[in-house]
C-alpha positions as a Python dict, from the first residue, in 0.01 Angstrom:
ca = {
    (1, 'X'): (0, 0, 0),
    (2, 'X'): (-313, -84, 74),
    (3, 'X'): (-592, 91, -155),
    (4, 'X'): (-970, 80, -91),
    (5, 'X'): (-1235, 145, -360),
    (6, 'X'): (-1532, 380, -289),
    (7, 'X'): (-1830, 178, -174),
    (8, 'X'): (-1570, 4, 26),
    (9, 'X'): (-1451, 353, 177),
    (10, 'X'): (-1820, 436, 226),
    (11, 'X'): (-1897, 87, 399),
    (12, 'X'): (-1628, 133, 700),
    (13, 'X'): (-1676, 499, 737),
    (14, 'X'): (-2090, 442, 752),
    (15, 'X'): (-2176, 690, 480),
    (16, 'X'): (-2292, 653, 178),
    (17, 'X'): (-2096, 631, -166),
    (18, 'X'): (-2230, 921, -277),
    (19, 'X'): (-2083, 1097, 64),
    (20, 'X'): (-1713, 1003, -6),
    (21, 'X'): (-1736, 1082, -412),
    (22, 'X'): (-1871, 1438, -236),
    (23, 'X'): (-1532, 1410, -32),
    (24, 'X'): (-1300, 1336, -302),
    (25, 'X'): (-1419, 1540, -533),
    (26, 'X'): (-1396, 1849, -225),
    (27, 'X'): (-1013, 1728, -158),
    (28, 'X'): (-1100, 1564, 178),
    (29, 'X'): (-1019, 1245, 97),
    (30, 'X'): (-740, 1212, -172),
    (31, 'X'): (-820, 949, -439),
    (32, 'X'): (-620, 819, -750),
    (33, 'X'): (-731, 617, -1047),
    (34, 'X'): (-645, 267, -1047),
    (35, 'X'): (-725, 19, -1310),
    (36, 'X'): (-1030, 255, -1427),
    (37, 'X'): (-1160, 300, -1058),
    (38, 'X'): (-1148, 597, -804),
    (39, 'X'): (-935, 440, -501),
    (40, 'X'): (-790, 564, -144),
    (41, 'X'): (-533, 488, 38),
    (42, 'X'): (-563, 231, 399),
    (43, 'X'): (-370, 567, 556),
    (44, 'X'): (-565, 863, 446),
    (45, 'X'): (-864, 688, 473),
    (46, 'X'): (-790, 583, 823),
    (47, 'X'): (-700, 980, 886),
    (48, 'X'): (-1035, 1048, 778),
    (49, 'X'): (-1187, 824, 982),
    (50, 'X'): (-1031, 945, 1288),
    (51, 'X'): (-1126, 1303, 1187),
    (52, 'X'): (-1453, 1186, 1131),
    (53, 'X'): (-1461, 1011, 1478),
    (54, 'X'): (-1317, 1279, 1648),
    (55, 'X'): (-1538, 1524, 1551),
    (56, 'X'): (-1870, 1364, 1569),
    (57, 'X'): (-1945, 1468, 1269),
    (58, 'X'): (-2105, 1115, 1153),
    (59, 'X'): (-2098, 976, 1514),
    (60, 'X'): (-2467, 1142, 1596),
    (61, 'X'): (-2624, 961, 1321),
    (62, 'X'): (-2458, 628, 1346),
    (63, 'X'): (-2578, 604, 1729),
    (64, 'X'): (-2939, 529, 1665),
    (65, 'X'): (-2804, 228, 1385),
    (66, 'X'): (-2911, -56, 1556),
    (67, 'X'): (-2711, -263, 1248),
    (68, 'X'): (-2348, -151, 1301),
    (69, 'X'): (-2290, -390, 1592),
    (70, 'X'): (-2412, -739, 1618),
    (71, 'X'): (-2534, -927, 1860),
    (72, 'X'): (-2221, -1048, 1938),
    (73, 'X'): (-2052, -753, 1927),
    (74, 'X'): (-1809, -724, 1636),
    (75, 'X'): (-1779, -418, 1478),
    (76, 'X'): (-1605, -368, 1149),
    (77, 'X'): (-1400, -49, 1113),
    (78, 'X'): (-1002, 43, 1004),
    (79, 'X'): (-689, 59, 1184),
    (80, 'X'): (-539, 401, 1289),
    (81, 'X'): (-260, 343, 1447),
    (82, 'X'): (-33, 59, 1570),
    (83, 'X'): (225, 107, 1872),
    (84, 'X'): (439, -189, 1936),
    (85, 'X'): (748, -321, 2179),
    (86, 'X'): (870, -593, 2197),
    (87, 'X'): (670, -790, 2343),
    (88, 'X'): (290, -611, 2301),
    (89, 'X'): (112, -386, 2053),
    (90, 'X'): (-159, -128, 2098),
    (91, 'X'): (-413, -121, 1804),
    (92, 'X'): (-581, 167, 1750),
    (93, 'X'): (-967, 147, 1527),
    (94, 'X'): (-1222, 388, 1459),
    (95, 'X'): (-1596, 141, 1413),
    (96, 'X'): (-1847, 411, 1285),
    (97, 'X'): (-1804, 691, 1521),
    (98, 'X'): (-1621, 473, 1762),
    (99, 'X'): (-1239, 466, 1899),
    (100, 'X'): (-1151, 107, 2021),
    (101, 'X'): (-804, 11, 2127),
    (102, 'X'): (-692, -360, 2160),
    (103, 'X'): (-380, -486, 2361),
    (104, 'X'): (-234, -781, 2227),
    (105, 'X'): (126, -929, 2115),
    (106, 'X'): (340, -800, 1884),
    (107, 'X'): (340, -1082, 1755),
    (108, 'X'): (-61, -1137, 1648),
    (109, 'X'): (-40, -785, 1536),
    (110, 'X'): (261, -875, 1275),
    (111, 'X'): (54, -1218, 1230),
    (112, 'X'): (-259, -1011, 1148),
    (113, 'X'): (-46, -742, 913),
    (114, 'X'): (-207, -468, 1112),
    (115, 'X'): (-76, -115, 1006),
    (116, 'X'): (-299, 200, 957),
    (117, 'X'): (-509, 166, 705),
    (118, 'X'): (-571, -201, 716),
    (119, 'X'): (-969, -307, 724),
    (120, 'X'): (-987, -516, 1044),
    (121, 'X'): (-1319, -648, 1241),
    (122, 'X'): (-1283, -542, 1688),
    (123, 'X'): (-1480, -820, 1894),
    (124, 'X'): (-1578, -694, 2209),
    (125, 'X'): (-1626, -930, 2504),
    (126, 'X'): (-1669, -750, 2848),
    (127, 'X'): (-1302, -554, 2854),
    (128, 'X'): (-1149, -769, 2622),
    (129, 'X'): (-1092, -612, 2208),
    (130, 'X'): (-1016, -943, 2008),
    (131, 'X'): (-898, -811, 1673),
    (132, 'X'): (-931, -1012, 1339),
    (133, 'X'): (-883, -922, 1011),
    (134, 'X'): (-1208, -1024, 731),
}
């Protein structure tokens, strides 16, 4: 399973460390010790996110950040949810306080490993979501 420390948490929800140690420590986010370290899970923190998202409980904040999206639109954020067939998956992300959802095989999404929870980067280009992992 995939396991993310703290300032990693912090970095794709776009709050600070100090924000998700307040979580854990309330029960929002379940954490476990591994190898000395406070970690989460790639699924609850992806629940979180979408909570989060959902919400807007972080979303009115991370409008006015100028630095969460590039210039060439890429936006780093987690994986919520994967729905495949046979032939094509829909990806599910929450970027900050956004929801993006990419079409594309099932086959790039198995490529890719995508499953909730996994850190993945969601390039816009006009109504296409190309989704890579970092």
């Amino acid at each position: 399973m995939i396991t993310y420390r703290i300032a990693e948490a912090a970095e794709i929800l776009s709050v600070s460390d100090d924000t998700v140690r307040r979580w854990v420590d309330a029960g929002r986010l379940p954490s476990r010790r591994t190898e000395g370290r406070t970690t989460v899970t790639g699924p609850d923190l992806a629940e979180l996110a979408e909570h989060l998202a959902e919400s807007g409980e972080v979303a009115e904040r991370d409008r006015t950040r100028a630095g969460t999206v590039s210039a060439r639109n890429r936006m780093s954020g987690i994986v919520t949810r994967v729905k495949r067939d046979l032939v094509m998956a829909q990806v599910e992300m929450i970027c900050g306080p956004y929801r993006v959802v990419s079409l594309m095989s099932t086959e790039a999404a198995d490529e890719l490993g995508l499953e909730p929870g996994v850190r993945a980067i969601a390039s816009v280009k006009s109504t296409n979501v190309v989704v890579e992992v970092p």
